[in-house]
C-alpha positions in Angstrom: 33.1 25.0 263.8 36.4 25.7 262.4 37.5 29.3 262.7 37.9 29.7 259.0 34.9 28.6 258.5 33.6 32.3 259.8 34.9 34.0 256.2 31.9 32.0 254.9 28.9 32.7 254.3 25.9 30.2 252.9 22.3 31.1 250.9 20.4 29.6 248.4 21.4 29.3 245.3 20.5 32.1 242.8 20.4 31.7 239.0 23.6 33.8 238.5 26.1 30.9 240.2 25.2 28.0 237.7 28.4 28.5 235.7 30.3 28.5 239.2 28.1 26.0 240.5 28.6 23.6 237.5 32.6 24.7 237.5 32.6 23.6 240.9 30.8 20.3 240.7 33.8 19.4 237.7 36.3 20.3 240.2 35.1 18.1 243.0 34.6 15.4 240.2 30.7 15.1 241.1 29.7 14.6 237.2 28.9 11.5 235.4 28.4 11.5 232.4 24.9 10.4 232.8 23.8 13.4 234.8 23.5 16.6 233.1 24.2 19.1 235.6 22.5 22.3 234.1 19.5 20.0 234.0 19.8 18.5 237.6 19.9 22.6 238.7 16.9 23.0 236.9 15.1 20.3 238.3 16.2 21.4 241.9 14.8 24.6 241.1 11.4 23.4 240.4 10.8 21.5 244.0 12.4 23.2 247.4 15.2 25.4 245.5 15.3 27.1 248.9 17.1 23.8 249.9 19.6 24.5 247.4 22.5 26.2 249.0 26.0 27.3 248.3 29.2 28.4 250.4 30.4 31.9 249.4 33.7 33.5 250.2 34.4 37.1 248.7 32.0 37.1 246.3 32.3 33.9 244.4 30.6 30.2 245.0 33.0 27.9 247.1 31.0 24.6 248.0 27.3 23.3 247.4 24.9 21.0 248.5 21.8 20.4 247.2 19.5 19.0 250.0 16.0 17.3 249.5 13.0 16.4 251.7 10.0 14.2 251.1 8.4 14.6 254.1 9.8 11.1 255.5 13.5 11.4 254.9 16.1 14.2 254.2 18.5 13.7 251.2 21.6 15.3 250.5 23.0 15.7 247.1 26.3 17.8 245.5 27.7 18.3 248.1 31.2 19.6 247.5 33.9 21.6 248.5 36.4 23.9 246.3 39.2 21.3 246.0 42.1 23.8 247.3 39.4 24.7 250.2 38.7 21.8 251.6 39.8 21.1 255.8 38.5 24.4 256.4 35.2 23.8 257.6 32.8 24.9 254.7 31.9 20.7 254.6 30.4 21.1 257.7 29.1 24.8 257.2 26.7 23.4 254.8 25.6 20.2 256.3 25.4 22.3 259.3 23.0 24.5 257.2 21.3 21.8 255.3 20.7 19.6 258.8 19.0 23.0 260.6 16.9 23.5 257.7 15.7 19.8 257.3 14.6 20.1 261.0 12.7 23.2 260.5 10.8 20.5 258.3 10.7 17.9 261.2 13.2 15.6 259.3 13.4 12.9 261.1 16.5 11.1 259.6 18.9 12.1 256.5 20.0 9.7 254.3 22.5 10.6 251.2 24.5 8.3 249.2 29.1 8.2 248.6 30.3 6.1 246.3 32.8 3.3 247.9 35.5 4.1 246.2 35.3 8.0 247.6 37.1 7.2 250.8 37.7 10.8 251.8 34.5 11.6 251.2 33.1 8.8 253.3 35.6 9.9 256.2 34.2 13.3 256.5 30.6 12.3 256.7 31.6 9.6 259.4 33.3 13.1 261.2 30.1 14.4 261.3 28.0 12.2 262.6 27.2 10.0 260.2 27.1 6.1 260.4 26.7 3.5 257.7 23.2 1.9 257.2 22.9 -2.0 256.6 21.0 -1.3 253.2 21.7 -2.2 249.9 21.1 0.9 247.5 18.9 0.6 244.3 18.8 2.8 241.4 16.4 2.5 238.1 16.9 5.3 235.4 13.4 6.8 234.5 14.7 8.9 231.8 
């Protein structure tokens, strides 16, 4: 772990950081306009909000992720990093966090989704372990 990364500190998330939270997930540019965040924290909150975690430094919300299990697969969601944070190891704080957690669970397998044009992004995870699958990603809009 980087040695920065020892300022931080993550826990769930608590109803008090959704104005950082949702702040944080503008920053990081992790907001279509098709997702409404406050809503997506609500939902969270209804199944495994314990999976729900944030980084902290000094008191205030520095990086999410929101991570999901369904008893076959992990999922990791909003992940993100304080922009003028970033290379200092609160990335892999939380997936270190979110990967312990998931096998508490017995995950077997995590699977999470970048966008192709979010190269950095796609970098990072490949840092940590993470390897493309040959799959072809499908998406249907319930609501």
């Amino acid at each position: 772990m980087n040695e920065a990364a020892s300022t931080f500190t993550v826990r769930p998330f608590a109803l008090s950081d959704e104005a950082a939270v949702i702040a944080l997930w503008h920053a990081c540019n992790l907001v279509v306009p098709w997702n409404d965040p406050a809503r997506d924290i609500a939902c969270k909150m209804q199944v495994n909000p314990e999976l729900f975690l944030v980084a902290i430094e000094g008191g205030r919300v520095v990086g999410t992720v929101m991570v999901g299990y369904d008893g076959h697969r992990g999922w990791i969601n909003y992940l993100g990093v304080l922009p003028q944070l970033r290379r200092r190891g609160v990335g892999r704080l939380l997936m270190q966090e979110a990967e312990a957690r998931l096998r508490e669970r017995g995950c077997p397998k995590i699977n999470l989704q970048v966008r192709t044009s979010n190269t950095e992004v796609i970098e990072f995870y490949k840092r940590i372990g993470f390897k493309e699958d040959a799959v072809v990603s499908f998406g249907k809009r319930l609501s």
